[in-house]
C-alpha atoms as a printed R data frame, in Angstrom:
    type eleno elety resid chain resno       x       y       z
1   ATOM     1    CA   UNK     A     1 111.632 106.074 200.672
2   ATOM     2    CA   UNK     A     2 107.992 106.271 199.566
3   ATOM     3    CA   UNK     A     3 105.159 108.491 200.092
4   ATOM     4    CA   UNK     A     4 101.892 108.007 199.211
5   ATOM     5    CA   UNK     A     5  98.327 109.059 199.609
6   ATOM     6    CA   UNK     A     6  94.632 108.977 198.190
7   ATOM     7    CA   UNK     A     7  93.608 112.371 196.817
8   ATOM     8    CA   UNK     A     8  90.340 113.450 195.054
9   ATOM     9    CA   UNK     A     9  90.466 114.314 191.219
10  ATOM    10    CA   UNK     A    10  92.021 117.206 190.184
11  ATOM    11    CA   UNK     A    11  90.827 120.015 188.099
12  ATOM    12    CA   UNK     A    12  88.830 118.998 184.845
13  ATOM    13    CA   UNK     A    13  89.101 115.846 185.926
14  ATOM    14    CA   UNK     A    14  92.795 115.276 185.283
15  ATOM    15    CA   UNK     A    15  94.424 112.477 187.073
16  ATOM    16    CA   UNK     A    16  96.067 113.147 190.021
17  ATOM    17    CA   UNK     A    17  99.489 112.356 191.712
18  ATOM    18    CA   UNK     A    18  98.708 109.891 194.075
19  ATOM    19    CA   UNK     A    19 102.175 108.409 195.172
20  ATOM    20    CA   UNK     A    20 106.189 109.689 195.284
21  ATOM    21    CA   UNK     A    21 109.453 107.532 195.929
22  ATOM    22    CA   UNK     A    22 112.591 108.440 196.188
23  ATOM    23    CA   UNK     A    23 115.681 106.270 196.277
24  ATOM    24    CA   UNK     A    24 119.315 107.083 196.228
25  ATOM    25    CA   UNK     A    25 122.157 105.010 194.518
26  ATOM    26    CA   UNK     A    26 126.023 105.086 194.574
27  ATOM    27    CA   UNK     A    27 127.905 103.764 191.956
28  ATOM    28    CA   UNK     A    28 131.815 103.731 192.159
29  ATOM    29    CA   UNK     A    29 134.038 105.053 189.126
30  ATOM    30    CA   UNK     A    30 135.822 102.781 186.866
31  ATOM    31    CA   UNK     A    31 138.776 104.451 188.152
32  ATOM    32    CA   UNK     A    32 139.819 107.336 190.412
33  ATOM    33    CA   UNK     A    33 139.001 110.596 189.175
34  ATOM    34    CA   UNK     A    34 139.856 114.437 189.153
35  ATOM    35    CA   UNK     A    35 139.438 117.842 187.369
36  ATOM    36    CA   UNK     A    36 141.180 121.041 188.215
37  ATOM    37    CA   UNK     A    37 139.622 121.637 191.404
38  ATOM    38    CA   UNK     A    38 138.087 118.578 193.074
39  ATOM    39    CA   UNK     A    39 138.495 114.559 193.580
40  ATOM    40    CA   UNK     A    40 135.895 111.839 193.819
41  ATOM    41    CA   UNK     A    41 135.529 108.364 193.644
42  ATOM    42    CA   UNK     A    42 131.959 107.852 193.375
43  ATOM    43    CA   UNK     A    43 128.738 109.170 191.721
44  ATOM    44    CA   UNK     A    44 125.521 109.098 193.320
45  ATOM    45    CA   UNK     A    45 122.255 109.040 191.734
46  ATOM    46    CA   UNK     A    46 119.346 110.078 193.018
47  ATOM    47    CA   UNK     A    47 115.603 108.721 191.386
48  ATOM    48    CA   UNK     A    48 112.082 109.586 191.789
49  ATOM    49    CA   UNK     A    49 109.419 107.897 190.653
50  ATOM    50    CA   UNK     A    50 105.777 109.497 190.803
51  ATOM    51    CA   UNK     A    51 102.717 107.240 189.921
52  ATOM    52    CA   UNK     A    52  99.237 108.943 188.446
53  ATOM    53    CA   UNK     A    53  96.715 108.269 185.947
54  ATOM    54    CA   UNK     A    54  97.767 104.422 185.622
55  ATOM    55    CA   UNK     A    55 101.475 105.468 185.187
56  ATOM    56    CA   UNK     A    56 104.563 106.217 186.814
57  ATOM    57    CA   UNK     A    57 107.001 108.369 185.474
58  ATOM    58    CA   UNK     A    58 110.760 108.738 186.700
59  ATOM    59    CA   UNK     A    59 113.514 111.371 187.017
60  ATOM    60    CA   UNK     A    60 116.301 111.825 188.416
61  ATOM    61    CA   UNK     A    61 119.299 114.158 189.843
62  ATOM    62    CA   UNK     A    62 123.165 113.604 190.311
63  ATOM    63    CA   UNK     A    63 123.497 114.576 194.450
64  ATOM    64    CA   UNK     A    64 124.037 113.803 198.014
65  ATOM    65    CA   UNK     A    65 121.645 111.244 199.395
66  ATOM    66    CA   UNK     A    66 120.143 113.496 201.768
67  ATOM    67    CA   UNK     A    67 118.689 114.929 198.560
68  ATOM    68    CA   UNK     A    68 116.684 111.875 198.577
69  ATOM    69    CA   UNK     A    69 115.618 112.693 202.332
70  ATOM    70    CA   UNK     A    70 114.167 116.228 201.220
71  ATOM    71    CA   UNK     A    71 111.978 114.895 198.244
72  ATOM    72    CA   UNK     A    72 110.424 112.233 201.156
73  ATOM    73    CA   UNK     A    73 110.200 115.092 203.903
74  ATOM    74    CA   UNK     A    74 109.136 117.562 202.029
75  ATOM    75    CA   UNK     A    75 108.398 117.506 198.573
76  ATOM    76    CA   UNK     A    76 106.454 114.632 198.255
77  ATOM    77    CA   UNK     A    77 103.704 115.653 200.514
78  ATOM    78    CA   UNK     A    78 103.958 118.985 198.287
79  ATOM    79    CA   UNK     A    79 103.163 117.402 195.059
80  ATOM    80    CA   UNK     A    80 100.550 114.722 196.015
81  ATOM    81    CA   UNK     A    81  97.596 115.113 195.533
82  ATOM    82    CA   UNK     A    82  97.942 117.658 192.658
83  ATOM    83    CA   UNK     A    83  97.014 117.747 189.048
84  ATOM    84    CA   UNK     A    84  99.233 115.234 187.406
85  ATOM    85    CA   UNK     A    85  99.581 117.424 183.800
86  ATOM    86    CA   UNK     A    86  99.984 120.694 185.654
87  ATOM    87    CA   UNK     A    87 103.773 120.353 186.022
88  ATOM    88    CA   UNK     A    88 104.477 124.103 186.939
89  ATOM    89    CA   UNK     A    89 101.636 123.958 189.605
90  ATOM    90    CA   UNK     A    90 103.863 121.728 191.291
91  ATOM    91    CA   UNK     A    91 106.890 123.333 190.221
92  ATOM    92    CA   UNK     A    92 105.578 126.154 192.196
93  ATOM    93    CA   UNK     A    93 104.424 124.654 194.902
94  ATOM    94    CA   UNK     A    94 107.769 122.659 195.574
95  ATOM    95    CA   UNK     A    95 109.800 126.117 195.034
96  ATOM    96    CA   UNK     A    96 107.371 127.920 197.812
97  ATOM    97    CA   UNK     A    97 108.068 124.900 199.978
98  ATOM    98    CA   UNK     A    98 111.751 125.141 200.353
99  ATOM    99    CA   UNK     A    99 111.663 129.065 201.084
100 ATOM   100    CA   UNK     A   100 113.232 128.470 204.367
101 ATOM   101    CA   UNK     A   101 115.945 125.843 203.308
102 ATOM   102    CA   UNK     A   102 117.179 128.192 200.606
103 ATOM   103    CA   UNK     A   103 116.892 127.651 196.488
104 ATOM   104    CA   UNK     A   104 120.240 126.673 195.700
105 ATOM   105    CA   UNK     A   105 122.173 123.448 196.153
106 ATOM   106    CA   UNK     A   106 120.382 120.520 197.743
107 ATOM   107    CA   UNK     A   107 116.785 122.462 197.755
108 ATOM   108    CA   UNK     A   108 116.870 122.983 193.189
109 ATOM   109    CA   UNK     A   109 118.429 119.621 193.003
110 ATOM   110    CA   UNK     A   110 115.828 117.744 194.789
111 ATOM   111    CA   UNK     A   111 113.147 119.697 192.757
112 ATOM   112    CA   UNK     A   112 114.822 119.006 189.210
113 ATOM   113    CA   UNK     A   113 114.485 115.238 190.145
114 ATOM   114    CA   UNK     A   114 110.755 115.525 190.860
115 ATOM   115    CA   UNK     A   115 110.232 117.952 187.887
116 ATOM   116    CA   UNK     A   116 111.824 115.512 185.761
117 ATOM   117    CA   UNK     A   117 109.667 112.663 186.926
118 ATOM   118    CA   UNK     A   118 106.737 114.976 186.647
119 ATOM   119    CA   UNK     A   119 107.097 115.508 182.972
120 ATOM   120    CA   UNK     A   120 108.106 111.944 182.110
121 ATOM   121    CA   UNK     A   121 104.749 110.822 184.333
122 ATOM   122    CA   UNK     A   122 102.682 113.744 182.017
123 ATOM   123    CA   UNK     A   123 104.479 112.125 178.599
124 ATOM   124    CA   UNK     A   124 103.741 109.359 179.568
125 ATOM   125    CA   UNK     A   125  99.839 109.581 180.566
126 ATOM   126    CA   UNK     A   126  99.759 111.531 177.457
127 ATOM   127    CA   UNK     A   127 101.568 108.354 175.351
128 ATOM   128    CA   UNK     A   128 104.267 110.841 174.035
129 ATOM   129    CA   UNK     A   129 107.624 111.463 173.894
130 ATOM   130    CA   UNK     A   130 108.211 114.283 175.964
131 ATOM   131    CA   UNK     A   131 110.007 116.116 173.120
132 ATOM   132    CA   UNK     A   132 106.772 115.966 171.120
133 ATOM   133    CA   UNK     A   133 104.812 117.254 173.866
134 ATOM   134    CA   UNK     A   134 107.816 119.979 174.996
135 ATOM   135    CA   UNK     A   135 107.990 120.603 171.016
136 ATOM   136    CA   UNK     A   136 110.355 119.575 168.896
137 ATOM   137    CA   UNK     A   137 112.185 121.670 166.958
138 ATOM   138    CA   UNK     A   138 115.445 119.641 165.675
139 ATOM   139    CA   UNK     A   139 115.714 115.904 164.854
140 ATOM   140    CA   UNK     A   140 118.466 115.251 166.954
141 ATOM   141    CA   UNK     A   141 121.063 116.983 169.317
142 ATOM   142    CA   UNK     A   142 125.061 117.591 168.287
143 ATOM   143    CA   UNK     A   143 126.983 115.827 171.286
144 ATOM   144    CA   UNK     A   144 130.502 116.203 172.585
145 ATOM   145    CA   UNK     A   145 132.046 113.654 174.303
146 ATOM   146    CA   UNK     A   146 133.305 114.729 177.927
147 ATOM   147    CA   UNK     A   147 135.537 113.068 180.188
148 ATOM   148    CA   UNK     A   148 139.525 113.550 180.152
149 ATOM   149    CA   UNK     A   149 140.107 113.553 183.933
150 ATOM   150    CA   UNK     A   150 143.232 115.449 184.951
151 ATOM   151    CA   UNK     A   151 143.797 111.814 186.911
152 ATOM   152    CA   UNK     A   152 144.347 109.923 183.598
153 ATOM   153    CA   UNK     A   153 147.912 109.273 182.200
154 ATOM   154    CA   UNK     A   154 148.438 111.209 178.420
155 ATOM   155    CA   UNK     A   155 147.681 107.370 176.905
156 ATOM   156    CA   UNK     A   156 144.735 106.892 179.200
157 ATOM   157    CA   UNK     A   157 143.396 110.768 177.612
158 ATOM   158    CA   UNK     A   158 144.574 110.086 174.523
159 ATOM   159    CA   UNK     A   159 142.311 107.022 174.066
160 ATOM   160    CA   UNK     A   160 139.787 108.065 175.388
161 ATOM   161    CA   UNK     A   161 139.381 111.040 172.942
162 ATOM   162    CA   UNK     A   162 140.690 109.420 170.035
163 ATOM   163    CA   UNK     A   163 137.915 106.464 170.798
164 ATOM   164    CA   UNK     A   164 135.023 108.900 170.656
165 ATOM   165    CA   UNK     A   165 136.152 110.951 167.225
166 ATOM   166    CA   UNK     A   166 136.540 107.618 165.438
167 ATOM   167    CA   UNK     A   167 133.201 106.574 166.982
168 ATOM   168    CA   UNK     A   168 131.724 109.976 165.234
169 ATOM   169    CA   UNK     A   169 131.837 112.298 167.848
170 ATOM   170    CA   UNK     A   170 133.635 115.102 166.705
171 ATOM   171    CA   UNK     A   171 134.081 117.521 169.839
172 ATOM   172    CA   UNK     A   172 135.904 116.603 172.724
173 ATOM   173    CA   UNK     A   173 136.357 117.922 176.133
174 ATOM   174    CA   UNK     A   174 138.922 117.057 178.741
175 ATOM   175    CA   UNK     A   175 139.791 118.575 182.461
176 ATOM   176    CA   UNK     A   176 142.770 120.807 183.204
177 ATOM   177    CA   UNK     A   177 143.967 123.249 185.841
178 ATOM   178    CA   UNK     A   178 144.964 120.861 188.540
179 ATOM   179    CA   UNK     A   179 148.682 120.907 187.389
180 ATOM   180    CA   UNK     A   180 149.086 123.729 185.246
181 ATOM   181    CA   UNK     A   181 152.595 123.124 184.494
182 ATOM   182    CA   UNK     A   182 151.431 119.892 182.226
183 ATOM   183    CA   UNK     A   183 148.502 121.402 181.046
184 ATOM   184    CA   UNK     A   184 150.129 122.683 177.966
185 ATOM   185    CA   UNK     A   185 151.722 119.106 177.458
186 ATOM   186    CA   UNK     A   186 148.633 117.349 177.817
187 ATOM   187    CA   UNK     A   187 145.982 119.317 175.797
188 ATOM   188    CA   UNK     A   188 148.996 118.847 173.020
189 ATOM   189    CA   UNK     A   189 148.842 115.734 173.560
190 ATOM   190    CA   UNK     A   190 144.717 115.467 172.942
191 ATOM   191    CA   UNK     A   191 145.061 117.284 169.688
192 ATOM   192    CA   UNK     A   192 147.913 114.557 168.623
193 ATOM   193    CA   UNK     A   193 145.296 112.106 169.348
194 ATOM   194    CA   UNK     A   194 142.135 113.368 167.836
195 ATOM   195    CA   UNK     A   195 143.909 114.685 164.816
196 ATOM   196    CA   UNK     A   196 143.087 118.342 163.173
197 ATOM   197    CA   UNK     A   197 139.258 118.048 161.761
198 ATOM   198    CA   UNK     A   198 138.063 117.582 165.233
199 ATOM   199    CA   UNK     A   199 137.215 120.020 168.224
200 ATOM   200    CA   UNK     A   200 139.068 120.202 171.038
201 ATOM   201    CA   UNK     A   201 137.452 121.896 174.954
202 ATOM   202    CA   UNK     A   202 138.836 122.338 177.978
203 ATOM   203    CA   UNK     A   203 137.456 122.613 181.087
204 ATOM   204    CA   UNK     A   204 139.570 124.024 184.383
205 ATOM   205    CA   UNK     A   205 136.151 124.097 186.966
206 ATOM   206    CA   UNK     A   206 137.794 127.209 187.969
207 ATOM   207    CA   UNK     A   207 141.235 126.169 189.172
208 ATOM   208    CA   UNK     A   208 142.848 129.316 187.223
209 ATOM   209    CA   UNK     A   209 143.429 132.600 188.233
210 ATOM   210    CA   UNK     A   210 142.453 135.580 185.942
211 ATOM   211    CA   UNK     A   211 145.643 136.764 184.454
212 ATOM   212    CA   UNK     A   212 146.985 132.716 184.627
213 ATOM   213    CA   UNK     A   213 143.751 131.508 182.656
214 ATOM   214    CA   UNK     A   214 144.193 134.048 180.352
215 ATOM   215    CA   UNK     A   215 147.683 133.191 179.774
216 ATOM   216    CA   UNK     A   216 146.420 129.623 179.490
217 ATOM   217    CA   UNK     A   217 143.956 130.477 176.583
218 ATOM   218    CA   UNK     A   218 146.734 132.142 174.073
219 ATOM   219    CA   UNK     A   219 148.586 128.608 174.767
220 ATOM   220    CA   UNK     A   220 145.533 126.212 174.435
221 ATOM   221    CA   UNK     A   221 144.986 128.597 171.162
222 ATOM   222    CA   UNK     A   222 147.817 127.105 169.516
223 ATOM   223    CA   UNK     A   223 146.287 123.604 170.047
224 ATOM   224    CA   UNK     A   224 143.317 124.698 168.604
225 ATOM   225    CA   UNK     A   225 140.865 124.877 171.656
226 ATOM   226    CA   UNK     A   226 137.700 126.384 170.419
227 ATOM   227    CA   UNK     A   227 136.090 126.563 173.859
228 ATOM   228    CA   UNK     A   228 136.894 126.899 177.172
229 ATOM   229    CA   UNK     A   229 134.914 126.375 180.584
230 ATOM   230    CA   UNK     A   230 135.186 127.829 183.761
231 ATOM   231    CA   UNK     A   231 138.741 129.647 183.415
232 ATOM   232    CA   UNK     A   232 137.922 130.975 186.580
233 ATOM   233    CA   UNK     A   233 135.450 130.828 189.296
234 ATOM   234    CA   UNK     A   234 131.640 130.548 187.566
235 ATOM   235    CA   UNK     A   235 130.961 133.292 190.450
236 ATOM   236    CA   UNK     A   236 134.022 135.630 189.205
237 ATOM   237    CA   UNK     A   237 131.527 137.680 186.698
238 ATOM   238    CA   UNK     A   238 134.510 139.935 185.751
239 ATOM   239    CA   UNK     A   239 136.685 137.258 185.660
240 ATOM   240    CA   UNK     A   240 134.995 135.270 183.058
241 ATOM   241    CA   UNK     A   241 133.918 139.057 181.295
242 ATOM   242    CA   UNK     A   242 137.857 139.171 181.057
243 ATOM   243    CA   UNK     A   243 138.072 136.035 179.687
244 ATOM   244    CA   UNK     A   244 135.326 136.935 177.271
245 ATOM   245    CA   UNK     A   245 136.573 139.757 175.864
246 ATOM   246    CA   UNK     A   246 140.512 139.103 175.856
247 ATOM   247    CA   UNK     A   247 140.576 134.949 175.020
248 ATOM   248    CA   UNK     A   248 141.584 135.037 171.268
249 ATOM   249    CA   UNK     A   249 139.280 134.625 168.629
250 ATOM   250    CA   UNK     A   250 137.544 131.561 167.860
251 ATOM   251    CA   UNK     A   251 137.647 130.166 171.608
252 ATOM   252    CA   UNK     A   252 134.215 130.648 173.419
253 ATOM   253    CA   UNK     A   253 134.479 131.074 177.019
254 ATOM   254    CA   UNK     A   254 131.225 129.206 178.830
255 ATOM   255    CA   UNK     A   255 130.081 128.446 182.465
256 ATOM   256    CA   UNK     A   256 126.986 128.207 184.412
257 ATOM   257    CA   UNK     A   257 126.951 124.598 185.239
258 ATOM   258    CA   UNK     A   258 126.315 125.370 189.021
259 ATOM   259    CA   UNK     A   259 122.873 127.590 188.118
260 ATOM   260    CA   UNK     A   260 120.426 126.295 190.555
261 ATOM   261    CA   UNK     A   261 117.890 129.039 189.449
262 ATOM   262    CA   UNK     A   262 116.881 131.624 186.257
263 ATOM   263    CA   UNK     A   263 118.380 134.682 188.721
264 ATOM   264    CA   UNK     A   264 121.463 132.924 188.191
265 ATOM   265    CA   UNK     A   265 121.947 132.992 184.700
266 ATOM   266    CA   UNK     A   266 120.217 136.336 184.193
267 ATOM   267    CA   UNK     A   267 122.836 138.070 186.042
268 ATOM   268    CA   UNK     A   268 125.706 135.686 184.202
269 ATOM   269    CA   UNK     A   269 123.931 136.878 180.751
270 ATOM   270    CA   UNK     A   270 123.812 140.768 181.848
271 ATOM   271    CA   UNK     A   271 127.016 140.566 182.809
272 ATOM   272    CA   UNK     A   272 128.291 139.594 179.648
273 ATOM   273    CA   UNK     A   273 130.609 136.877 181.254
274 ATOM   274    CA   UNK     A   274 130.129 133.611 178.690
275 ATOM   275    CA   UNK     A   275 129.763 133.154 174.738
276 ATOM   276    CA   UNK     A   276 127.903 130.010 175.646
277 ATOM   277    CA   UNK     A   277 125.721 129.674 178.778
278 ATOM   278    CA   UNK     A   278 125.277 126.017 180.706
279 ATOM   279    CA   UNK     A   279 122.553 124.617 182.139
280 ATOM   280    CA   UNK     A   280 121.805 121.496 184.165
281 ATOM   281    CA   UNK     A   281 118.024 120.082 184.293
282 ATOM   282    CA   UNK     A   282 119.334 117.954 187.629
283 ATOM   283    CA   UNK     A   283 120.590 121.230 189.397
284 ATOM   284    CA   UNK     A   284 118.316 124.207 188.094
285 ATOM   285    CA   UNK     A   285 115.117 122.844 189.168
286 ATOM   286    CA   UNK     A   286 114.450 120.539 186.465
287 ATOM   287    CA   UNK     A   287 113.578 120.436 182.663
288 ATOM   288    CA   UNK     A   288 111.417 123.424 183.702
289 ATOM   289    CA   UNK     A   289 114.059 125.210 184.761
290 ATOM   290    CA   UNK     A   290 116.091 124.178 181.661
291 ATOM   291    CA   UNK     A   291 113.685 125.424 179.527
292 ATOM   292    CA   UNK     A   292 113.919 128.784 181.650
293 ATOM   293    CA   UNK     A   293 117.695 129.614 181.110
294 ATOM   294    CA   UNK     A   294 116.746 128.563 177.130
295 ATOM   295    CA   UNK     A   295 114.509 131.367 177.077
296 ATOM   296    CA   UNK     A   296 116.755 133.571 178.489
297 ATOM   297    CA   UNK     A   297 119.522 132.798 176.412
298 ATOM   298    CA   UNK     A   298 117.108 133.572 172.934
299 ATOM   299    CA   UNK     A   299 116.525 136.510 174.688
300 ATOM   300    CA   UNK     A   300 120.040 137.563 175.005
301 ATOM   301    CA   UNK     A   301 120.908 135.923 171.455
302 ATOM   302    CA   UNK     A   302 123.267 133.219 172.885
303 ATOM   303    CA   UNK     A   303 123.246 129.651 172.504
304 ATOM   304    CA   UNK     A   304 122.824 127.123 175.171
305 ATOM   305    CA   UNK     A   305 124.561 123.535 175.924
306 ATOM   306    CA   UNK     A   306 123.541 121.109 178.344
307 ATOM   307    CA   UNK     A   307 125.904 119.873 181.350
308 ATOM   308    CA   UNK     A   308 125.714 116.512 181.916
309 ATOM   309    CA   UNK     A   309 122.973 113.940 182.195
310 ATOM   310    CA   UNK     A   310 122.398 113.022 178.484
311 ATOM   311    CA   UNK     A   311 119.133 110.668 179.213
312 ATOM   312    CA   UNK     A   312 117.526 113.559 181.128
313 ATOM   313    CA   UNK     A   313 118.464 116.569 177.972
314 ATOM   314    CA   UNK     A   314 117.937 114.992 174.799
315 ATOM   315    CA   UNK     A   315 114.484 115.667 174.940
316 ATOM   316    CA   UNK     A   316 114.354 119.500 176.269
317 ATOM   317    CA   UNK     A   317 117.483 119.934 174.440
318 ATOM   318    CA   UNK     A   318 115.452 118.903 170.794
319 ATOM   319    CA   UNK     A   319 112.808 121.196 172.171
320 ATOM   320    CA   UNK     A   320 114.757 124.493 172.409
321 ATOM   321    CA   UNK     A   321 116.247 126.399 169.505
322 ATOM   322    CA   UNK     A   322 118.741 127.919 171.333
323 ATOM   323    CA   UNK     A   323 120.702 124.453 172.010
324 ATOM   324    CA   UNK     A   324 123.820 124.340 170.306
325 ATOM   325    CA   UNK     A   325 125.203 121.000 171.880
326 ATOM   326    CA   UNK     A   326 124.953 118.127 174.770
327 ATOM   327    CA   UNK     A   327 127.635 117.220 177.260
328 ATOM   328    CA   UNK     A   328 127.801 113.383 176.836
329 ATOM   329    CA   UNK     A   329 129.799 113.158 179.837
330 ATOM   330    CA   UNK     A   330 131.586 109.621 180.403
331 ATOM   331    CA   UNK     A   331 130.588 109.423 183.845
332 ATOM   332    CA   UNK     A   332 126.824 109.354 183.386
333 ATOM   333    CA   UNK     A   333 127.015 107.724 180.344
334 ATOM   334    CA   UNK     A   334 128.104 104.757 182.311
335 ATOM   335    CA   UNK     A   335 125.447 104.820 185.171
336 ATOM   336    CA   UNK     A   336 122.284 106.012 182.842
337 ATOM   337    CA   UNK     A   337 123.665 102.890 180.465
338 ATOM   338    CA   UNK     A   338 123.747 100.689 183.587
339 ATOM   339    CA   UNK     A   339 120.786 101.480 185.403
340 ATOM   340    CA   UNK     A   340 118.394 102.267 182.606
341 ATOM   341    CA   UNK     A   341 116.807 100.630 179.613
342 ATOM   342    CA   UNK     A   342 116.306 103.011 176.749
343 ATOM   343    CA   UNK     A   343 119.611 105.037 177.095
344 ATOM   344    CA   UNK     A   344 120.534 106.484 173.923
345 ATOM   345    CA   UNK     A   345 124.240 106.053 172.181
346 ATOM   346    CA   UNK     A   346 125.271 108.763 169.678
347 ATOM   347    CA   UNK     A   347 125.087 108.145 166.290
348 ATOM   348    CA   UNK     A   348 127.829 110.177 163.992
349 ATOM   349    CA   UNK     A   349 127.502 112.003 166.786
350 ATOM   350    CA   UNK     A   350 124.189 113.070 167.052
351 ATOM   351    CA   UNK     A   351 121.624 111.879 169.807
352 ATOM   352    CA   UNK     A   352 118.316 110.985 168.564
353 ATOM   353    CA   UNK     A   353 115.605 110.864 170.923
354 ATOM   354    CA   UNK     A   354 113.493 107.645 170.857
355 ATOM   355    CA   UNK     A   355 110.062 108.497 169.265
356 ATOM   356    CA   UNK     A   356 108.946 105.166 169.637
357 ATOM   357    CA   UNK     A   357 109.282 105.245 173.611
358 ATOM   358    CA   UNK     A   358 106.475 107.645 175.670
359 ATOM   359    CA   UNK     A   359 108.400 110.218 178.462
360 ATOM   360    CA   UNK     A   360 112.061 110.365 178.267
361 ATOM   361    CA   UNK     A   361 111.452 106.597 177.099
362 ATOM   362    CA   UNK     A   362 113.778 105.072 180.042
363 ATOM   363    CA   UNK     A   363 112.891 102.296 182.303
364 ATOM   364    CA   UNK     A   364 114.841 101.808 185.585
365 ATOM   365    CA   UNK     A   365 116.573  98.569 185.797
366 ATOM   366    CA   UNK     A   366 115.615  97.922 189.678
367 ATOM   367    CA   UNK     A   367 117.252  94.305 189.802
368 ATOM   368    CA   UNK     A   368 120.616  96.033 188.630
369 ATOM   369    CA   UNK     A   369 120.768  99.146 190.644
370 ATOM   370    CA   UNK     A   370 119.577  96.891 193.766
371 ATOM   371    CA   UNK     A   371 123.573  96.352 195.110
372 ATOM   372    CA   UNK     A   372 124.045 100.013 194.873
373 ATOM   373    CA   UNK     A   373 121.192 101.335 196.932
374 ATOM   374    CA   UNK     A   374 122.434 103.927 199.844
């Protein structure tokens, strides 16, 4: 779906937006896959691409396709026409413009892909890396490899960890809390496979109770889980505040994955609920909005990691010294490697970004994604 118009120079003399598409692509799993709470056999992707100044940048969000329908509805006619290096005049022009749809789900995903596109299309008018322009702080990002589907047999988890520690990637996360009564079994299991020197997560996405996720954390303990995700509900504040205070010592309790705005992760950080708060640049309204809950997280003097969507953080996530990690997260590891040039691999399990590439320093692979357009 494309949208395009002529528009007058902008401000200074800036180049302007002058054209928006948006596309939508599903892309089937290797194999069936689960986590505590939820089942799915597909990912889609959904991709903007915004042309101005000679250039066309791209972004993109994980979502439903009618995502895809809002940014060509709505958004697009929002954007065009504007100054193509003001990224949060757009920002907050696309956040007025959804006021009646509501700001979370659909509405902040749809934005995050256009803000994403928007500050690859300013990196590269500008012939930078966007981490250069955003402002680099670190070399590289620590990444943990992320995957471990309750759906896979103990071998299929056990290789899967074991293959990224001896690749160099020494933290691991898998998915519990679908069958509790293996969970013990199978996070034993994991540390069998990725031996002691390495760091084991979990991640329930909420499937626990309060008192049964606490109960869960003294017995991942003894496996040596250093961190564990959504225990309970991301919106049970006391829940995870339990957690918080009660898990034993050395295991961080985190969440926040499903922030679609800053409001969001204020009230998780005042409420004391997570060690570690999460963000997602395809959910909370972009790299903008990334670089919002970063802020607030050096305010409150926690760190922040990334969910998801390596090719889209290792930019913002060299760019703000509260980072402590990335989520390089098997399933988007595939697709990004699949439908883009430029995708980055860890190396001794750190993600470099690519200085010698302008934007995020990804071009789409249009002849491959073509048989899995929606």
């Amino acid at each position: 779906m494309e949208t395009a118009a002529s528009c007058p120079l902008s401000r200074k003399g800036n180049p302007c937006i002058s054209g928006v598409q948006a596309s939508a692509f599903t892309i089937p799993t290797a194999t069936p896959e689960s986590d505590g709470t939820l089942e799915w056999n597909a990912t889609t992707l959904v991709l903007v691409e915004i042309d101005g100044g000679g250039k066309t940048g791209i972004g993109f969000s994980y979502a439903d396709t009618a995502t895809a329908q809002l940014i060509h509805d709505t958004l697009a006619g929002t954007v065009i026409g504007r100054d193509a290096l003001a990224v949060g005049d757009s920002w907050n022009a696309m956040a007025t413009a959804i006021r009646n749809l509501g700001r979370p789900g659909i509405s902040s995903m749809a934005i995050s892909a256009v803000d994403n596109a928007l500050w690859d299309l300013k990196a590269r008018i500008l012939d930078l890396p966007l981490v250069s322009l955003l402002g680099q702080v670190r070399p590289a990002v620590p990444a943990y490899g992320s995957g471990g589907f309750t759906s896979y047999s103990i071998t299929e988890l056990q290789k899967q960890l074991s293959g990224w520690t001896s690749s160099g990637i020494q933290r691991v996360k898998m998915k519990v809390g679908r069958e509790p009564d293996k969970d013990i079994t199978r996070v034993a299991a994991a540390r069998e496979a990725i031996g002691e020197n390495s760091k084991l997560f979990v991640d329930a996405n909420g499937a626990y109770s309060r008192k049964q996720g606490l109960e869960m954390a003294f017995s991942f303990a003894e496996s040596g889980v250093s961190w564990f995700e959504e225990p309970v509900s991301s919106d049970d504040l006391e829940g995870l505040r339990l957690m918080r205070d009660r898990a034993p010592p050395g295991m961080d309790i985190s969440a926040g994955e499903y922030g679609y705005h800053s409001k969001y992760f204020c009230r998780m950080l005042q409420a004391g609920a997570v060690d570690v708060l999460q963000a997602d640049a395809t959910r909370c309204a972009g790299i903008t909005g990334f670089l919002e809950a970063a802020a607030l997280c050096k305010a409150f003097n926690l760190p922040l990691s990334s969910h998801c969507a390596p090719s889209i953080h290792i930019h913002p996530c060299c760019a703000a010294t509260s980072v402590r990690h990335l989520e390089y997260f098997y399933d988007h590891v595939r697709i990004e490697q699949m439908l883009f040039d430029g995708a980055i691999e860890p190396k001794d399990g750190l993600l470099h970004p690519d200085l010698a590439r302008p934007g995020l320093g990804l071009e789409f692979k249009r002849a491959d994604a073509a048989r899995y357009a929606a």
